[in-house]
Residue, then its C-alpha position, 0 to 999 in steps of 0.5 A: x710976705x704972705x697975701x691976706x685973702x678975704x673970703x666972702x660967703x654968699x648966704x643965700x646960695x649957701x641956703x639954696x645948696x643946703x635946701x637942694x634935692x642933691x643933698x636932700x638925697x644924699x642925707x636921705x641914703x645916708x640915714x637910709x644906710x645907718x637904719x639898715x645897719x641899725x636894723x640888722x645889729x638889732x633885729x628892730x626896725x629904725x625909722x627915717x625923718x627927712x626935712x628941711x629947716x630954715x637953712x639946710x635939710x636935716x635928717x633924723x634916725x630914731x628906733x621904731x620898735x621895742x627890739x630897737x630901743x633895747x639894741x640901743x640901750x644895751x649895745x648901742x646898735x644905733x650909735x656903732x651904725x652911724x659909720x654906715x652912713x659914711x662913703x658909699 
């Protein structure tokens, strides 16, 4: 028969991990390469938003300018570059 193992997270140093500069930075270029992506599909500029909840360190990408929000509105330049912010 098969062993029952227990898994037990350690909240805390789960918020620390998810609060740290390494995955700060990581989420920093990975939003960095989706807006540059972004950029470029839509001849507008996208903007950046780091920050940290409570729990983890979020970003956001959000259209800066009127060219951006109609790349976005009528081809989805913004959505078709979230695969940009996969790999490296």
């Amino acid at each position: 028969m098969a062993t029952q193992i227990k898994v037990t997270m350690n909240r805390a140093g789960m918020r620390t991990l998810l609060l740290g500069p390494q995955v700060r930075a990581d989420l920093a270029a990975r939003a960095q390469r989706i807006a540059t992506a972004a950029d470029i599909a839509s001849r507008g500029k996208h903007r950046v938003t780091v920050g940290s909840g409570r729990n983890r360190t979020h970003v956001f990408v959000t259209t800066a300018d009127t060219p951006a929000r109609v790349g976005e509105a009528r081809s989805r330049t913004l959505t078709r570059a979230v695969n940009a912010g996969r790999g490296r």
